[in-house]
GUPAZA-825174 format. One line per 2 residues: number of its first residue (from 1); for each residue x, y, z of N, C-alpha, C. Coordinates in steps of 0.001 Angstrom, whole numbers. Example, Ala and Ser with C-alpha at 12.3 -4.5 7.8 and 13.67 -1.06 7.14 Angstrom:
2
1 = 13190/-5690/7800/12300/-4500/7800/13200/-3300/7800; 12850/-2250/7080/13670/-1060/7140/12900/30/7870
***
This chain:
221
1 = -35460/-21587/-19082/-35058/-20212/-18875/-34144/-20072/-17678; -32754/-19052/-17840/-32264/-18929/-16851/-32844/-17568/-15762
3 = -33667/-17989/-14741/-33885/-17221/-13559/-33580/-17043/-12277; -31788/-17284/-12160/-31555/-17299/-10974/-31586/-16038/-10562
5 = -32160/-14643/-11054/-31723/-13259/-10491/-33053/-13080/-10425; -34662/-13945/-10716/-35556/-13616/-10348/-35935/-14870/-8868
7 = -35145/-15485/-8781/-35308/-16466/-7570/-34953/-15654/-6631; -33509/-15115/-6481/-32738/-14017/-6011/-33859/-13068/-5328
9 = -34249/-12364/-6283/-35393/-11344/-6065/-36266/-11675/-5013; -36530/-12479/-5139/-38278/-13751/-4834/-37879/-13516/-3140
11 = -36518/-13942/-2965/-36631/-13562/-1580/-36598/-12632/-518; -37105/-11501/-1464/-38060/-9877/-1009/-37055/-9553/91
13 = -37068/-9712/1470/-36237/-9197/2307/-35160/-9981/2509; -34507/-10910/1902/-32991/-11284/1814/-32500/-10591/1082
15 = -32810/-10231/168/-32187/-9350/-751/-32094/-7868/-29; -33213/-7295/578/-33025/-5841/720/-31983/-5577/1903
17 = -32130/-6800/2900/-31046/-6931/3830/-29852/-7254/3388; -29636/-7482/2495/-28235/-8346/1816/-27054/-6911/2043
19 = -25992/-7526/2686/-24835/-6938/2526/-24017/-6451/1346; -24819/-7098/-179/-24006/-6803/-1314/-25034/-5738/-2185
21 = -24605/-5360/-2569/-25559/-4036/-3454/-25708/-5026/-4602; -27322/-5269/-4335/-28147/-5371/-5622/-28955/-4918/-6568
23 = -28479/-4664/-7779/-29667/-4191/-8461/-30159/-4900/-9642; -31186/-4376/-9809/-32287/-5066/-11130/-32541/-4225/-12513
25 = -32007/-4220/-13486/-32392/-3713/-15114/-32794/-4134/-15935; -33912/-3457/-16554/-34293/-3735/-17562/-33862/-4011/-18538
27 = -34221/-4214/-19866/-34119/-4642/-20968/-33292/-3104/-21713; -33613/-2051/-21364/-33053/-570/-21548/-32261/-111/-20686
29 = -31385/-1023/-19747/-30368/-332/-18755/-31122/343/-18120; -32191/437/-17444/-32708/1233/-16546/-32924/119/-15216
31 = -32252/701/-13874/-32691/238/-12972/-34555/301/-12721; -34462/-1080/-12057/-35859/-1355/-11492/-35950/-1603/-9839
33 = -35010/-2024/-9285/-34610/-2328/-8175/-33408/-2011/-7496; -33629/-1513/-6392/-32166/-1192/-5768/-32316/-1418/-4376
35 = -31631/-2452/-3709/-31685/-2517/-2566/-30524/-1599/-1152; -30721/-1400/-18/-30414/-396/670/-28650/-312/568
37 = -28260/-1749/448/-26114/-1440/475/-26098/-751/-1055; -27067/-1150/-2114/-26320/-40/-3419/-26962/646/-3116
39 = -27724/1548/-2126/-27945/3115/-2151/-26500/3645/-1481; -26063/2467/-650/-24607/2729/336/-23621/3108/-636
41 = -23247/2204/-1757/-21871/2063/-2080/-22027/3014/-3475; -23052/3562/-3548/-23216/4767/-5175/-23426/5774/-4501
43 = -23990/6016/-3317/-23871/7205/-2589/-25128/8719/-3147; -26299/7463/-3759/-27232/8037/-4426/-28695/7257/-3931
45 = -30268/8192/-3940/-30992/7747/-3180/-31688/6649/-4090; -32337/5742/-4340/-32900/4700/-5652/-34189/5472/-6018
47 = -34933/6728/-5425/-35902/7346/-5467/-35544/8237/-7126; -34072/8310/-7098/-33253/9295/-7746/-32525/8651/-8861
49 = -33022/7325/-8897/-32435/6455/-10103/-33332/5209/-10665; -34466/4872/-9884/-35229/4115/-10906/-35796/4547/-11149
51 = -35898/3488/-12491/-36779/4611/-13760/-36470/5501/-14674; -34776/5886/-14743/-34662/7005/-14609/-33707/6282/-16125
53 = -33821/7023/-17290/-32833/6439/-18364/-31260/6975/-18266; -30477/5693/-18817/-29018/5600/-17976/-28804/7027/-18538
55 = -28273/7867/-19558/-27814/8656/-19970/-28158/10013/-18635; -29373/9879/-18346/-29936/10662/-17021/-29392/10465/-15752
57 = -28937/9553/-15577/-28659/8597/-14063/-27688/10082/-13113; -27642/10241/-12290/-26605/10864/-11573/-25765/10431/-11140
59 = -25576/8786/-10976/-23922/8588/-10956/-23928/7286/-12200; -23343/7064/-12951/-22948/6341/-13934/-21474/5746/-14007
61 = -21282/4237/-13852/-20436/3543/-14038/-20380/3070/-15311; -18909/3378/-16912/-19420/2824/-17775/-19188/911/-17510
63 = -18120/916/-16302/-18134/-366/-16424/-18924/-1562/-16227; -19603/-1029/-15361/-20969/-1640/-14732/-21511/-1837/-15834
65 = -22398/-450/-16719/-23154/-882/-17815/-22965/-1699/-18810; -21451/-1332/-19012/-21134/-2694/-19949/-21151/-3967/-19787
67 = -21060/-4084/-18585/-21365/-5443/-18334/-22758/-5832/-18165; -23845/-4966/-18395/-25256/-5105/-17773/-25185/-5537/-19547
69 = -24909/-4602/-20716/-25087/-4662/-21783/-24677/-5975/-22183; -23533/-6438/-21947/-23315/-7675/-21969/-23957/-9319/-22124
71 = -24996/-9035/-21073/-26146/-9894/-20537/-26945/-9830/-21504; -27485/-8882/-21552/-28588/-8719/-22351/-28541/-8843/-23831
73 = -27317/-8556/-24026/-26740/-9479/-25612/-26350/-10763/-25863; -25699/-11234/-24600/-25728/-13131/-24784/-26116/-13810/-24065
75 = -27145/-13228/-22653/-27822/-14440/-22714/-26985/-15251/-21055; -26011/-14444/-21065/-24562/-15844/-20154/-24281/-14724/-19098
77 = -24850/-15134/-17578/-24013/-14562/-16512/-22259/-14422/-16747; -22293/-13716/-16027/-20221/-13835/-15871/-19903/-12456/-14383
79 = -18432/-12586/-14177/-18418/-12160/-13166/-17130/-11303/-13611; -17101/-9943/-13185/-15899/-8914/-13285/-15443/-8350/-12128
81 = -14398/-7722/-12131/-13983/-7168/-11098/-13252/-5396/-11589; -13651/-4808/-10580/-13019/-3266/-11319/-13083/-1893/-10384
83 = -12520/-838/-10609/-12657/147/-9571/-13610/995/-9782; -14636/1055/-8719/-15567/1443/-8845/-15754/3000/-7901
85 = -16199/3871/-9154/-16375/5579/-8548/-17752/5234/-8193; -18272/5928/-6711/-19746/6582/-6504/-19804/7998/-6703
87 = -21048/8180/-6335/-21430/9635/-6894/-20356/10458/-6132; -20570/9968/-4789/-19703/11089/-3809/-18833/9856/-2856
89 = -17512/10101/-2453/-16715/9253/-1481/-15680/9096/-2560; -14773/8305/-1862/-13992/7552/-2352/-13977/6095/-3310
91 = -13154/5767/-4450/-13537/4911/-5053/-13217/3895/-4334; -13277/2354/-4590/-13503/1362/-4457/-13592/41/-4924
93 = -12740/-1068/-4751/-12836/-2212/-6110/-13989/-3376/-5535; -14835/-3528/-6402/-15724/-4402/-6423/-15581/-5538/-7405
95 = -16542/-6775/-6882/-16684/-8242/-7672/-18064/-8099/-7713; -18371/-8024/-9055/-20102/-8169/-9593/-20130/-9474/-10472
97 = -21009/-9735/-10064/-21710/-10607/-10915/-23076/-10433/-11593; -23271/-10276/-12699/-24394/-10301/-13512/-24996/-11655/-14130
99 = -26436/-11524/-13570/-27253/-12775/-13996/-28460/-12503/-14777; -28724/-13054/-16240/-29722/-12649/-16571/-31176/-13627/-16283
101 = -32187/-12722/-16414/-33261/-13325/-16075/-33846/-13565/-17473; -34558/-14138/-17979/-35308/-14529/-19060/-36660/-14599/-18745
103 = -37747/-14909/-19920/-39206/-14748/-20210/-39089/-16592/-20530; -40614/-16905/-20951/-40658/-18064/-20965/-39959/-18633/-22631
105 = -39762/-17161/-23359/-39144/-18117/-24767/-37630/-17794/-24802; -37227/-17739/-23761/-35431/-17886/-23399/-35256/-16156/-23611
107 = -35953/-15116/-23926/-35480/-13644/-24366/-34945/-13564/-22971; -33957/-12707/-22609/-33561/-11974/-21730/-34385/-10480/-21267
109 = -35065/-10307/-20475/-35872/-9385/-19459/-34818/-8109/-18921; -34479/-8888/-17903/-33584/-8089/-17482/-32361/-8961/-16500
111 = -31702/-8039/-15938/-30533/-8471/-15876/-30005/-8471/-14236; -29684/-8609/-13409/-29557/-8727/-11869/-28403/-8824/-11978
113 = -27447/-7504/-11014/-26494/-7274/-10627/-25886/-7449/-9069; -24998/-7958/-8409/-24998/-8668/-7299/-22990/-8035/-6471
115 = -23310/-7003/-6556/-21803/-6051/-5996/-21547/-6591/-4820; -20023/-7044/-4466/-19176/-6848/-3545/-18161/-6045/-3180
117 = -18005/-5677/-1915/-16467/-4864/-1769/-15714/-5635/-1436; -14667/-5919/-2353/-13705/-6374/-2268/-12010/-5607/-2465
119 = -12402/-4600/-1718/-11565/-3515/-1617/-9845/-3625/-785; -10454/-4296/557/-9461/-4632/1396/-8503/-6151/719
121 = -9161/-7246/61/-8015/-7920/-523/-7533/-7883/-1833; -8343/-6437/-2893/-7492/-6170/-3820/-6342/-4913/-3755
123 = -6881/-4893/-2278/-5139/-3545/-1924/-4023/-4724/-1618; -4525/-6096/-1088/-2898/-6748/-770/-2445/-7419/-2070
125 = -3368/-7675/-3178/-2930/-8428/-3815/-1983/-7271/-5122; -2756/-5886/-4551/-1909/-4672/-5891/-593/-4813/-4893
127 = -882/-4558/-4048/997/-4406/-3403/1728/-5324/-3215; 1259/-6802/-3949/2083/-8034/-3699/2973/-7812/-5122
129 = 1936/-7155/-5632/2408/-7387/-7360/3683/-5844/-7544; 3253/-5217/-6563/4291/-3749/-6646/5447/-4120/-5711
131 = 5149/-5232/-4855/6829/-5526/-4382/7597/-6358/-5269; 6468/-7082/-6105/7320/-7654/-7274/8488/-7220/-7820
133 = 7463/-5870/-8527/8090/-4959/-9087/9096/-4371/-8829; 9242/-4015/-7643/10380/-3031/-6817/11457/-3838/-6634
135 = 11310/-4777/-6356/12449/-6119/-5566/13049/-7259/-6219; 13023/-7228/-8150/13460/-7207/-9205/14259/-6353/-10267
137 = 14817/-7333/-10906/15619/-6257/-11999/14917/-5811/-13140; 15191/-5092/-13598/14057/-4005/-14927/13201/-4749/-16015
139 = 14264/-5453/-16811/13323/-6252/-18081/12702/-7323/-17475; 13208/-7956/-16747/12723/-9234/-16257/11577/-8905/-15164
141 = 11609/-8263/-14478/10692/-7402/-13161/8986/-6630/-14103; 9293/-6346/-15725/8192/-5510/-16158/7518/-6751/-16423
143 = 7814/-7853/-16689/7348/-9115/-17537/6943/-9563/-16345; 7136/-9939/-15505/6558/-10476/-14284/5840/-9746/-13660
145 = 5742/-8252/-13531/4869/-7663/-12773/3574/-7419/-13764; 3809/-7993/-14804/2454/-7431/-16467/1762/-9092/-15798
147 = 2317/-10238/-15595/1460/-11516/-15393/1171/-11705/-14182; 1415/-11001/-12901/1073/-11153/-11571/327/-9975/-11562
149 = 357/-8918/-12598/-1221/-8375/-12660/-2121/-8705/-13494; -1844/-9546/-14409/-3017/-10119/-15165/-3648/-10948/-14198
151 = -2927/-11679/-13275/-3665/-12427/-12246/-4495/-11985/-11494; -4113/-10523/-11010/-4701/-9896/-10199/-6441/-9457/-10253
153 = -6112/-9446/-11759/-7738/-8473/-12063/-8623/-10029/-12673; -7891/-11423/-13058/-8923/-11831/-13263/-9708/-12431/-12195
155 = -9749/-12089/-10742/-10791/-12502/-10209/-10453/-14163/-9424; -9312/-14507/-9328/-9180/-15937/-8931/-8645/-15972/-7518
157 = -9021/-15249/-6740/-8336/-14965/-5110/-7258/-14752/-4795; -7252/-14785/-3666/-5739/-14106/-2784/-4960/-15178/-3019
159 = -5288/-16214/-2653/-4515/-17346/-2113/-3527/-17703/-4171; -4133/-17694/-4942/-3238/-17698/-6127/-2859/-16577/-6921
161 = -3484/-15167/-6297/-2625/-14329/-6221/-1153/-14484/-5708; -1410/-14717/-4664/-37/-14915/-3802/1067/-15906/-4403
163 = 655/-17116/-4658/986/-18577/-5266/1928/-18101/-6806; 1454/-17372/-6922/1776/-16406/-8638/2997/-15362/-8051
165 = 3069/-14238/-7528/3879/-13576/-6931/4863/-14587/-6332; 4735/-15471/-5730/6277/-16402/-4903/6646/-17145/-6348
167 = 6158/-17334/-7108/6622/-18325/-8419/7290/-17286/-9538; 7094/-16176/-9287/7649/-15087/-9796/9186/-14553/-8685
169 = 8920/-14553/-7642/10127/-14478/-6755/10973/-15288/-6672; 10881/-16970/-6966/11796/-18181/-7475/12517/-17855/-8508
171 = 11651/-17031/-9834/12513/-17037/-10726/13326/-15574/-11001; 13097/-14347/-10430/13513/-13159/-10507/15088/-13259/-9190
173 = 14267/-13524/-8289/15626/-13150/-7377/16001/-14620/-6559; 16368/-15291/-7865/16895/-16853/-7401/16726/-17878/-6009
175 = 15693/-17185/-5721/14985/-18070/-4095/14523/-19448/-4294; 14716/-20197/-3376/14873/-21633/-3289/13136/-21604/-2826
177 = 12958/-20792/-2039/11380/-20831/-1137/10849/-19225/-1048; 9854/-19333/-1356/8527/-18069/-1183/7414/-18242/-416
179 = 7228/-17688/206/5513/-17763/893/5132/-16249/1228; 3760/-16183/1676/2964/-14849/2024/2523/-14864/3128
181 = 2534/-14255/4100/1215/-14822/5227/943/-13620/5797; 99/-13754/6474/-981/-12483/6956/-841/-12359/7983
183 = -560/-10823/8683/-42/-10699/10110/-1007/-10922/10983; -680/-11466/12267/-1543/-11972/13097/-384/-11629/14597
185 = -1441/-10383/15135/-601/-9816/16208/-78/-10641/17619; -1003/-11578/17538/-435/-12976/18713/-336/-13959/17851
187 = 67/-14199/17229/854/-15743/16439/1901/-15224/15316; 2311/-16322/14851/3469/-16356/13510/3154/-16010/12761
189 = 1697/-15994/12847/833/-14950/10862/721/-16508/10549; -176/-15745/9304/-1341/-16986/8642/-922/-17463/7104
191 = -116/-18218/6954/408/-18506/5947/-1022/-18570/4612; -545/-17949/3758/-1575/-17529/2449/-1618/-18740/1331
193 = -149/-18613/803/125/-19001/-711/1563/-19165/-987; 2216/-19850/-1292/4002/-20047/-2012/4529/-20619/-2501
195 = 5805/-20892/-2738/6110/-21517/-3500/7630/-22060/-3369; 8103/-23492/-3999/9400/-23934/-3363/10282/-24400/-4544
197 = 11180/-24245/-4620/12168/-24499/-5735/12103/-26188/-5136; 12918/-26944/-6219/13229/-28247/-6273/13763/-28584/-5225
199 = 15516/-27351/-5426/16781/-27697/-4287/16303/-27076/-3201; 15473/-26485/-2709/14945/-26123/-1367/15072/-27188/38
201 = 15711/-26217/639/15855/-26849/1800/15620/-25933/2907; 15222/-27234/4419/14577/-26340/5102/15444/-25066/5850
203 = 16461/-25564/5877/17752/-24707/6683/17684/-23141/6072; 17001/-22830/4968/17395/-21640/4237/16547/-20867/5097
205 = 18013/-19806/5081/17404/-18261/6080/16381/-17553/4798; 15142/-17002/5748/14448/-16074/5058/15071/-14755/4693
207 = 14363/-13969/4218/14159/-12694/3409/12847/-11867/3829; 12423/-11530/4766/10843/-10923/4902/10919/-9371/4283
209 = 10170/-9376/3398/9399/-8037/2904/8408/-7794/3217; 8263/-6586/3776/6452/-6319/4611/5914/-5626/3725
211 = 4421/-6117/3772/3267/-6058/2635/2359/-5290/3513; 2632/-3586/3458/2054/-2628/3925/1031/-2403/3429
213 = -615/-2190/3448/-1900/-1886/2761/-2336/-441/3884; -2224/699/2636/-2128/1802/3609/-1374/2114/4304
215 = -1725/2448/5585/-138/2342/6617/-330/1345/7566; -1056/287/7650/-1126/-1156/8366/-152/-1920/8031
217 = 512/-3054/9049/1457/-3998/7985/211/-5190/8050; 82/-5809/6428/-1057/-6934/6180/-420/-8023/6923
219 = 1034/-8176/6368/1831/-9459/6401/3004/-9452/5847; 3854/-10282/5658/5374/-10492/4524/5219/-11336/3770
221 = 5992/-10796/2739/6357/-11654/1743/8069/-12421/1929
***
């Protein structure tokens, strides 16, 4: 049986201390467990949601559930990423992972949900993909900005986020060399991810585009 979301559990106050909003469902989408960061990041009390059948719930994510539903139909953790509304605040993009727990004849029980905010590096990786966009020509710029956002949402980090965007800048606006790096107010910045044409050489003058998140500068492209 797979029980890594009742091992999870098992460790009673790692979990309730845990920085990532966890929760626990049943076999009926009903929370059983909610530890104190998902009372944080739903902006709802768990007094006010376990137990409570989803259609009832006071804040409802369908994406979340679908992925809880997911579990409980095959059986197979997996991990999504998506923008997530709470009851009250501002939304937010999170990385969940869902793990199901099983009984001793392999049935699935319930299901353990394991939220991150990953808010701050899916704002650099949307605006790596919107300078794409901007700093290209039209047909060629929609086709490249549709696969440096397919990259974006499946979940494979910054660092080939980035790696994807400069391999897209080689071939849109004929650059020999691409890179990303992350501003760093006493040094040169923190080189990310890039990419180098064949004929690249080192002599070639840059191009810096600043990769604003909000009104901060992150870094250049």
């Amino acid at each position: 049986p797979h029980n890594a979301g009742a091992s999870l559990l098992a460790a009673g106050a790692l979990s309730e201390d845990s920085p990532d909003a966890i929760l626990r469902w049943d076999a009926k989408q009903r929370i059983v467990y909610m530890n104190r960061a998902a009372e944080l990041n739903s902006g709802v009390k768990r007094e006010d949601v376990v137990g409570v059948d989803p259609g009832l719930l006071p804040a409802r994510d369908d994406t979340y559930h679908a992925g809880v539903a997911r579990v409980l139909e095959t059986g197979l953790d997996h991990v999504d990423e998506f923008e997530y509304r709470p009851a009250d605040g501002e939304s937010f993009y999170v990385r969940t992972r869902y793990l199901p727990e099983t009984d001793a004849h392999g049935q699935v029980t319930h299901v353990i949900t394991i939220t991150q905010d990953i808010t701050p590096q899916k704002q650099v990786e949307l605006e790596l993909a919107r300078l794409v966009l901007t700093n290209t020509r039209s047909a060629q710029r929609e086709a490249s900005y549709r696969r440096v956002s397919e990259i974006t949402v499946s979940g494979v980090g910054l660092t080939v986020v980035c790696e994807a965007v400069c391999h897209e800048a080689l071939s849109l606006l004929s650059a020999r060399q691409a890179w990303v790096k992350a501003h760093e107010p006493d040094g040169p910045g923190r080189f990310v991810g890039g990419a180098r044409a064949e004929d690249a050489e080192a002599g070639d003058t840059p191009h810096d585009v600043d990769v604003v998140v909000g009104s901060e500068l992150w870094g250049v492209l």
